[in-house]
C-alpha positions in Angstrom: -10.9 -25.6 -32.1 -12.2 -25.9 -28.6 -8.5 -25.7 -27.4 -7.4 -22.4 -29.7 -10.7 -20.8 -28.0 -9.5 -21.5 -25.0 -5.9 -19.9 -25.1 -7.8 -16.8 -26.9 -10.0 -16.8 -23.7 -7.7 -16.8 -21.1 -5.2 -14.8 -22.9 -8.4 -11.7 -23.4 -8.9 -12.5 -19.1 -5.4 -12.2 -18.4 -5.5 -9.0 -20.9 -8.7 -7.3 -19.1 -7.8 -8.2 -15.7 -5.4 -5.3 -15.0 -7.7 -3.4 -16.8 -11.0 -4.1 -14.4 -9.1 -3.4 -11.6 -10.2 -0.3 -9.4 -9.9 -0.5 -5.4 -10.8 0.8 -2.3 -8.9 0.3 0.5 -9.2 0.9 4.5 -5.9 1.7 5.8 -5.9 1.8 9.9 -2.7 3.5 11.7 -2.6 2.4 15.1 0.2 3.3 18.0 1.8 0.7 20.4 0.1 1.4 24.0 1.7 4.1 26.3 3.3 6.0 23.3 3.0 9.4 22.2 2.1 10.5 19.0 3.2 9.4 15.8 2.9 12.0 12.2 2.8 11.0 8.9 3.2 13.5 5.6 2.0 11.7 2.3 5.2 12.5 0.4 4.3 10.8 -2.9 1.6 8.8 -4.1 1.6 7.2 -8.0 -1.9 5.8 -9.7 -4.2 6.9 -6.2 -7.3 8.6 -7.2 -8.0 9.5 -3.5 -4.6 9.0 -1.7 -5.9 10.7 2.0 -4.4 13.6 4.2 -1.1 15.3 3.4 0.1 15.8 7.3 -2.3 13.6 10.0 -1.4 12.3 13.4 -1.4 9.4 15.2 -2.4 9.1 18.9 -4.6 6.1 19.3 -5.9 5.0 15.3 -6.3 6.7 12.8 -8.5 5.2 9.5 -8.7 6.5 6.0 -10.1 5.2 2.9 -8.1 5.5 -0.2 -8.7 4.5 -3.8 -6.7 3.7 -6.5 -6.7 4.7 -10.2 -8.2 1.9 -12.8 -5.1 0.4 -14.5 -6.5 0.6 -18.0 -6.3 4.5 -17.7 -3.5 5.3 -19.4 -0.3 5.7 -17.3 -1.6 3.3 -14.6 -1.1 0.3 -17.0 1.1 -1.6 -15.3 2.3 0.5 -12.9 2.9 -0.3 -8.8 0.1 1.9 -6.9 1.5 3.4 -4.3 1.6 6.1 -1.1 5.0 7.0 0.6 4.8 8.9 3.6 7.1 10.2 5.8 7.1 9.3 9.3 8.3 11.1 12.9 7.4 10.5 16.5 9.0 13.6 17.0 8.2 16.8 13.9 4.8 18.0 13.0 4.4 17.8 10.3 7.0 14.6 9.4 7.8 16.3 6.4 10.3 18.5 8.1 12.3 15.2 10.0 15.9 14.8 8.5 15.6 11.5 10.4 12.0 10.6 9.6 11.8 7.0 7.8 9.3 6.3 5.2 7.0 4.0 4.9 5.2 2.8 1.5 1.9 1.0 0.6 2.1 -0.5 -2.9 -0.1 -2.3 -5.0 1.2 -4.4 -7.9 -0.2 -7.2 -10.1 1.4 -10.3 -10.7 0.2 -11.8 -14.0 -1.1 -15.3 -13.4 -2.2 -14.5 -9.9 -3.9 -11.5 -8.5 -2.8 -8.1 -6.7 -1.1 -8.0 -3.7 -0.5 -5.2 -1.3 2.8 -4.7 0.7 3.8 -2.1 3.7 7.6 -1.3 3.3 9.6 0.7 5.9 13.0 2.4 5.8 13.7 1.5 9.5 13.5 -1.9 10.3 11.9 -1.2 14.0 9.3 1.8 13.2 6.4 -1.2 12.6 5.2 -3.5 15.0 3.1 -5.4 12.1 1.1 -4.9 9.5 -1.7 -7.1 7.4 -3.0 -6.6 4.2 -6.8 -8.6 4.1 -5.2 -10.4 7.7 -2.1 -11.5 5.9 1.3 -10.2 7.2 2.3 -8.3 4.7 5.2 -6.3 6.2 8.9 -5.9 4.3 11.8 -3.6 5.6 14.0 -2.3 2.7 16.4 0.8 3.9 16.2 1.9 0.0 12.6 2.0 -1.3 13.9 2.5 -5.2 15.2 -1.0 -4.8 13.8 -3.1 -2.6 12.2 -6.9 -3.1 8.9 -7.5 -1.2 8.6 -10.7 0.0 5.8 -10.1 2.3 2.2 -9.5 0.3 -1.2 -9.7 1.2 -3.9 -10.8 -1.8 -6.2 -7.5 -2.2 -9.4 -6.9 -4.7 -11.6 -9.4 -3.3 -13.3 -7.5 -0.7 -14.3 -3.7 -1.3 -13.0 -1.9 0.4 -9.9 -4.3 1.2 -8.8 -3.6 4.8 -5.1 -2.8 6.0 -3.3 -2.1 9.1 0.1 -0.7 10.4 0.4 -0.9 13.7 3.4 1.5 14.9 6.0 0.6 17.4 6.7 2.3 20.6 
């Protein structure tokens, strides 16, 4: 009996875990020293409540807070959180760049762990690094609608969570 309760119990946490999850997060943009600006346009965002500017530039840092939906609402259930933005050092806004790479911030749930946060660039030398909650957490894939990240950093511990990308010169 003590056993079946148990299984029931875990299986209702592993259930309701997705479903308790709402997050804040502190993204930081930073350049490389001694380079000019860099501009970002969020191109697409999927399950962000608050998912920051739609053009914004880079010169020193630049923070923003964003927040993602709860996964128990609806169409969130099991779905990768995410912001894609396009990237230039040389149009304003980076919307308009043929050659601008993207860059995505995803959050995704693994079952019988936690979430995890990734940064995934389109070209491999845009990022010097980036950390999710001090973990590297940086992946280059040139095609984001197939990629494997192999670089995550554990998130939904500390509110807001904290992230960096720190840009290349």
């Amino acid at each position: 009996m003590k056993a079946l309760f148990g299984v029931i119990l875990t299986a209702l946490f592993l259930i309701a875990q997705p479903t308790l999850a709402w997050q804040k997060y502190d993204i930081a943009f930073s350049n490389a020293a001694n380079s000019g600006p860099t501009y970002l346009s969020k191109i697409n965002d999927k399950c962000m409540d608050s998912a920051g500017p739609l053009n914004f530039s880079v010169n020193n840092k630049y923070k923003m807070t964003v927040e993602d939906m709860n996964s128990g609402v609806g169409i969130c259930l099991g779905i990768q959180k995410k912001i894609i933005w396009a990237v230039s050092h040389t149009h304003n806004p980076a919307s308009l760049d043929p050659k601008a790479c993207l860059v995505q911030f995803s959050v995704t749930y693994y079952w019988f762990d936690h979430w995890h946060a990734a940064i995934t660039s389109t070209c491999e030398n845009l990022i010097s690094y980036a950390t999710c909650r001090l973990e590297n957490c940086l992946n280059y894939c040139p095609d984001l609608n197939n990629c494997h990240m192999t670089k995550t950093g554990s998130v939904g511990v500390n509110v807001p969570d904290s992230i960096n990308i720190v840009f290349a010169k």
